[in-house]
VEXSETOR-258120 format. One record per residue: residue in one letter; x negated, y, z of N, C-alpha, C in turn. Coordinates in steps of 0.1 Angstrom, whole numbers, padded with zeros to 4 digits, always signed. Layout:
BEGIN
AXYZXYZXYZ;...
END
This chain:
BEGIN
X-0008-0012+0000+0000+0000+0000-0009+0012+0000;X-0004+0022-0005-0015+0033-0009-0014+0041+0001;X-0017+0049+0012-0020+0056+0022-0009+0070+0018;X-0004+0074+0022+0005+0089+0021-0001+0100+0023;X+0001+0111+0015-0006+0121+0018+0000+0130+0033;X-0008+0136+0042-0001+0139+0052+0003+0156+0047;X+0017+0155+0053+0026+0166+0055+0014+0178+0051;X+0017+0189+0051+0016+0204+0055+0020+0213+0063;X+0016+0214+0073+0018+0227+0083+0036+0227+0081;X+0033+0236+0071+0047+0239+0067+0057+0233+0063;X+0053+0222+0053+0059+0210+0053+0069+0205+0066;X+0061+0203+0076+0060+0195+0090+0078+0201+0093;X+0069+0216+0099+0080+0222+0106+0094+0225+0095;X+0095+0219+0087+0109+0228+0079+0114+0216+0076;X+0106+0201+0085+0114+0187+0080+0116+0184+0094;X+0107+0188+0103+0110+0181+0116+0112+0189+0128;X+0120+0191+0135+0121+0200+0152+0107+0201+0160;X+0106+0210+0167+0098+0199+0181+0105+0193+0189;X+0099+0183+0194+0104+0175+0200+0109+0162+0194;X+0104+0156+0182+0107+0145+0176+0102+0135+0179;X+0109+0121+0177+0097+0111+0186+0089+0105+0176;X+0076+0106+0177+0066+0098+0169+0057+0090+0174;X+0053+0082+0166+0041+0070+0167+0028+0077+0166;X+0016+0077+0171+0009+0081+0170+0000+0068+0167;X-0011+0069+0160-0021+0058+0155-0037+0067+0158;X-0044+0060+0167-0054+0066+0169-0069+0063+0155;X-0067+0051+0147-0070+0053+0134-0062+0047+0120;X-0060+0059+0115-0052+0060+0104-0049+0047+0100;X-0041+0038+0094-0040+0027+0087-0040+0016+0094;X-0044+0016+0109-0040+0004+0112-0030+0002+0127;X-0026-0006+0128-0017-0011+0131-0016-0008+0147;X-0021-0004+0156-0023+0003+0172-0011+0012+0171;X-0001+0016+0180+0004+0032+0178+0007+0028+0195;X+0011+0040+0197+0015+0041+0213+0026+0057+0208;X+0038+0057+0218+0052+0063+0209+0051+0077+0220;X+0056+0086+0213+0054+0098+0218+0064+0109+0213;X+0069+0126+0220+0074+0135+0215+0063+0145+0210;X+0069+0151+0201+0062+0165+0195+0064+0174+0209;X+0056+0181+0211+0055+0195+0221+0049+0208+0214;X+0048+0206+0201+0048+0224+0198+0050+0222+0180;X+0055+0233+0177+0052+0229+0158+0040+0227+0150;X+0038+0221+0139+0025+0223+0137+0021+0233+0130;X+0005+0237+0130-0003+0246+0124-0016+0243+0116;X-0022+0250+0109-0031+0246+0101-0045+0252+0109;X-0055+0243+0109-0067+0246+0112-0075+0244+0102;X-0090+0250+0109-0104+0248+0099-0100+0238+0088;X-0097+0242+0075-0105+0238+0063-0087+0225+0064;X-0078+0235+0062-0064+0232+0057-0059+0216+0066;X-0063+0214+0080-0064+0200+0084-0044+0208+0094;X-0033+0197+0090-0021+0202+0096-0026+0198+0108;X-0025+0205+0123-0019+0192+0131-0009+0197+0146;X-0004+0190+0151+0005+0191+0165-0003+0186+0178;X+0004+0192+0189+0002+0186+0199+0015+0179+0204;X+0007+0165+0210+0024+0162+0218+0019+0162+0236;X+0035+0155+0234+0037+0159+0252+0031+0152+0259;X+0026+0161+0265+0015+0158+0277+0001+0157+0271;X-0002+0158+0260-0015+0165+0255-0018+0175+0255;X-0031+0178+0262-0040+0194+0259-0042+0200+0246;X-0050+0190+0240-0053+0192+0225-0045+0186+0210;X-0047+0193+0200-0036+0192+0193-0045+0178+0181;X-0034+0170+0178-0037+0162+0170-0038+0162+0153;X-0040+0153+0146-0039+0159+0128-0029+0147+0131;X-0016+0155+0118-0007+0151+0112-0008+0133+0108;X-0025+0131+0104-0026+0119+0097-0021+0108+0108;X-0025+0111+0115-0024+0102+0132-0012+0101+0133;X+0000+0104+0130+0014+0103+0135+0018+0102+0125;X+0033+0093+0128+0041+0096+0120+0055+0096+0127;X+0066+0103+0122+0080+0103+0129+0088+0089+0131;X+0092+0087+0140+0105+0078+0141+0118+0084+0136;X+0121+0078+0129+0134+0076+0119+0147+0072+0134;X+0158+0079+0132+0170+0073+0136+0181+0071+0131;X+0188+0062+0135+0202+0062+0130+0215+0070+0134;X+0218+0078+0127+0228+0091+0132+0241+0084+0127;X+0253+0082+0129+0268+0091+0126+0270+0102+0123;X+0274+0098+0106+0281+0112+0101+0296+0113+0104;X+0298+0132+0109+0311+0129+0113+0320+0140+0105;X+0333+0140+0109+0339+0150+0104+0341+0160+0119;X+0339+0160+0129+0345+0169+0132+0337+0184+0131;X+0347+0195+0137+0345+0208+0133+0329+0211+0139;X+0320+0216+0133+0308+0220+0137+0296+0214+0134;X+0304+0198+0132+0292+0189+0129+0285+0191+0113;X+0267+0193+0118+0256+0195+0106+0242+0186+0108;X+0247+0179+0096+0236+0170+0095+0219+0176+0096;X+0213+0169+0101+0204+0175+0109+0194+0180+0096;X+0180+0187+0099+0174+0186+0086+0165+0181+0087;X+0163+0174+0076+0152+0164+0070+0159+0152+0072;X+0174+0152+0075+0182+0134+0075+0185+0135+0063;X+0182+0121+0059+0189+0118+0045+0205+0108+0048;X+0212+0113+0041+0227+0104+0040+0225+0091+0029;X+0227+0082+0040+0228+0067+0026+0242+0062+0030;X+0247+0068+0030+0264+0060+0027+0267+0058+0010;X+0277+0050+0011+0284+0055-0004+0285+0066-0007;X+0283+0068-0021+0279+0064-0033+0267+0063-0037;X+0255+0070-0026+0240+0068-0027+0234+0063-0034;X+0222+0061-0033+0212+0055-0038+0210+0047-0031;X+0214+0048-0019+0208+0039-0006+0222+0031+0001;X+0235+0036-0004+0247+0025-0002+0247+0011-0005;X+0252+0009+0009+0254-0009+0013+0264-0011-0001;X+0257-0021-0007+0268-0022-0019+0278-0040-0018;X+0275-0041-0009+0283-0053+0000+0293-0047+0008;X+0308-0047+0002+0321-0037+0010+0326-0050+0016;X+0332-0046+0027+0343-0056+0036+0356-0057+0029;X+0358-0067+0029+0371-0070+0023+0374-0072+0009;X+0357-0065-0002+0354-0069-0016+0348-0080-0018;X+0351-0082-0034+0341-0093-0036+0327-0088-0037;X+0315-0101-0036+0304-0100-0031+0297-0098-0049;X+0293-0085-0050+0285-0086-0064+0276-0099-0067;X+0268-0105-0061+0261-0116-0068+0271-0129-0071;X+0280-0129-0060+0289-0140-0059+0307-0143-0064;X+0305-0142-0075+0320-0136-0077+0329-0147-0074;X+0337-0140-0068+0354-0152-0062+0349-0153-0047;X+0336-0149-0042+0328-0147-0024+0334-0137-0018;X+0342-0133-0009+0346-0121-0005+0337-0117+0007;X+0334-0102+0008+0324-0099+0023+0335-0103+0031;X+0331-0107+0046+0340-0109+0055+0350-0096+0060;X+0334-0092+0070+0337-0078+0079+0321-0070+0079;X+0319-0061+0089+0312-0056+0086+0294-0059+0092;X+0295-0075+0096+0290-0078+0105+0279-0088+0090;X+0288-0091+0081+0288-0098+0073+0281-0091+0060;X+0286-0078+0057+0282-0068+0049+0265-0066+0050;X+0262-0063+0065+0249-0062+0065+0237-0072+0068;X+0245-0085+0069+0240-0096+0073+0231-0094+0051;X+0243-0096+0045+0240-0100+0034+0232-0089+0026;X+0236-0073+0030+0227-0063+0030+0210-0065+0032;X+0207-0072+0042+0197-0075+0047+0192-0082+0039;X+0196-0093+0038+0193-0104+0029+0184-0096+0012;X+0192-0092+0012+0192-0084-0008+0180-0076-0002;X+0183-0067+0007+0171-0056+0002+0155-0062+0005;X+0155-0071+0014+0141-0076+0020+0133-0083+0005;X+0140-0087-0004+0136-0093-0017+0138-0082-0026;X+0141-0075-0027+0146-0066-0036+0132-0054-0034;X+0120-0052-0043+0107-0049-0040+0104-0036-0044;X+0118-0030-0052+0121-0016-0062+0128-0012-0049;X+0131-0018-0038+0141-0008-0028+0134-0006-0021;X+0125-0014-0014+0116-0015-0005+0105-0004-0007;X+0097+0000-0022+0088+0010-0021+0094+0022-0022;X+0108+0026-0028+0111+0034-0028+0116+0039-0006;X+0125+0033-0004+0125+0038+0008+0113+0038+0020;X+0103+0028+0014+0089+0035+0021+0084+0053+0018;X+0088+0054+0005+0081+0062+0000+0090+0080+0002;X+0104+0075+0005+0114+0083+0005+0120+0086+0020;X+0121+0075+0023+0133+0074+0037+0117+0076+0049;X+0109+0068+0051+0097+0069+0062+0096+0078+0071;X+0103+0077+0082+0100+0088+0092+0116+0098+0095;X+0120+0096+0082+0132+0106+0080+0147+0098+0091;X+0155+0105+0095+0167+0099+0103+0175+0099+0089;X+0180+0083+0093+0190+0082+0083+0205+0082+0086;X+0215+0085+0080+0231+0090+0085+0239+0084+0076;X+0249+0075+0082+0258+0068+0078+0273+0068+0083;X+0283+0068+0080+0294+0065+0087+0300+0056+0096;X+0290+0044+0098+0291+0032+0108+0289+0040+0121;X+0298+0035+0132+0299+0032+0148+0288+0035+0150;X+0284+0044+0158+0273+0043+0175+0282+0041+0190;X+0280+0036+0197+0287+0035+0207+0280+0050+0217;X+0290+0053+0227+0286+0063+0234+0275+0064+0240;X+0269+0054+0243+0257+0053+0246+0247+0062+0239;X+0241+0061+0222+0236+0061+0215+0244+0071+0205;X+0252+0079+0206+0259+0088+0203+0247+0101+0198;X+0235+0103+0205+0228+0108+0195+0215+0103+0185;X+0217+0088+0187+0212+0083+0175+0202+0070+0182;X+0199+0058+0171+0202+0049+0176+0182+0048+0167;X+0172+0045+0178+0161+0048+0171+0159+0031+0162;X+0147+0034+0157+0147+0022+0147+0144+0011+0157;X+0140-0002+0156+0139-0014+0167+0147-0015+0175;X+0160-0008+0183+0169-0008+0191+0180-0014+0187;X+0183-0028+0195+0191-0033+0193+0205-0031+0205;X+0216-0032+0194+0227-0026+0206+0239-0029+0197;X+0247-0040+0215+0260-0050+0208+0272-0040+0210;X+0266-0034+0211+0282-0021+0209+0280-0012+0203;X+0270-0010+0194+0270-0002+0180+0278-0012+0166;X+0279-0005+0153+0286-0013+0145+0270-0019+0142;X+0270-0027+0131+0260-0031+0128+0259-0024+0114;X+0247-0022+0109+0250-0009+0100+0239-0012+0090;X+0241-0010+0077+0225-0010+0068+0216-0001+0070;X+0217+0011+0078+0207+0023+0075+0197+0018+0085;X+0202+0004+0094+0190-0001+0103+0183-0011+0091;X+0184-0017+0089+0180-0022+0075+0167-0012+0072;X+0174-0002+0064+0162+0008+0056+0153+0017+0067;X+0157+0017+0078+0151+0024+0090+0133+0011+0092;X+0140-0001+0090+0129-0013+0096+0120-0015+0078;X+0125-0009+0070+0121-0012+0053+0107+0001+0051;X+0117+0012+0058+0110+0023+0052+0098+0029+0065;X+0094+0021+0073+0089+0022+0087+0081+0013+0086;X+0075+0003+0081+0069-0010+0084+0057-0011+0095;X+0050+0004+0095+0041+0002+0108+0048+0003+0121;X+0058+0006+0126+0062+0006+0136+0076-0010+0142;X+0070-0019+0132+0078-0032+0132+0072-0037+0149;X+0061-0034+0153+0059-0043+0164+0068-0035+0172;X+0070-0048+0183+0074-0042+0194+0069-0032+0203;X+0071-0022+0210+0062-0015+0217+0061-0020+0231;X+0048-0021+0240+0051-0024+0252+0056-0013+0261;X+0065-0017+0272+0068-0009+0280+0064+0003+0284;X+0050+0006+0286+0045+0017+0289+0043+0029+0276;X+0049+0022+0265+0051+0033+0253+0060+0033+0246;X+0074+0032+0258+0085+0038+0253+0085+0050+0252;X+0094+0059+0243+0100+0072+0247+0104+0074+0255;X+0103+0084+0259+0110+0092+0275+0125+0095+0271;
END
């Protein structure tokens, strides 16, 4: 896989808040992270290098070293609600819509009907893990970014449900799918001492 160029200063701040949670990798490309919030925006130093500090650090880090944790949001209708910035929406009609509907027939399978929606993303899962034109695109597109769907969060997780978290009273949803596709360094589990706060 070919290394990403890291963000820009300005880039950074006009895709992400402070206070976003990210992985930090103490050398670039490989597989170490310990999970962390942003504590200030980023800036450019000596000789165009972006970088932030996070919380509870003195000194500010380069961009290359981190990358964002992606979440899973609910899009809603009510009055006020604005999708955050730098979320991408993969509901229907997307690029990135579950194309396995409940209660339709199953595109590879004709006369197969999806069950429910438990079934949708079972089979969702299925398709996209083999499917190798989805996979580099949402590395290359979705990575880092919170993604927003119209599937259930339970109140719990009502502001967003991060990638690896599993939870039996959320719906089950494809944007976790593309959250664990378009993330691949952050597949391990983290140990306890590098959760988010």
């Amino acid at each position: 896989m070919t290394p990403r160029r890291p963000l820009t200063a300005e880039q950074w701040n006009a895709r992400y808040p402070v206070g976003v949670a990210v992985s930090y990798h103490p050398i670039s490309g490989f597989s170490g992270h310990s999970l962390h919030k942003t504590a200030s925006k980023a800036r450019t130093v000596d000789r165009d290098v972006a970088v932030v500090r996070l919380d509870g650090w003195r000194r500010y880090t380069s961009l290359i070293h981190i990358r964002p944790i992606g979440r899973r949001l609910q899009r809603r209708r009510t009055r006020g609600w604005r999708m955050p910035p730098g979320a991408v929406y993969v509901g229907r009609p997307t690029l990135w819509g579950n194309i396995f509907v409940p209660g339709r027939e199953n595109p590879f399978i004709p006369g197969r009907l999806v069950e429910d929606e438990r079934h949708a993303w079972r089979l969702y899962q299925a398709h996209a893990r083999v499917n190798a034109a989805l996979v580099a695109a949402a590395q290359q597109e979705l990575g880092g970014c919170d993604l927003v769907c119209w599937c259930g969060l339970c109140p719990r997780h009502a502001d967003g449900l991060l990638l690896g978290v599993s939870c039996p009273d959320c719906v089950p949803c494809h944007a976790d799918v593309l959250l664990a596709l378009a993330n691949p360094h952050l597949l391990r589990a983290p140990a306890p001492s590098e959760t988010v706060p």
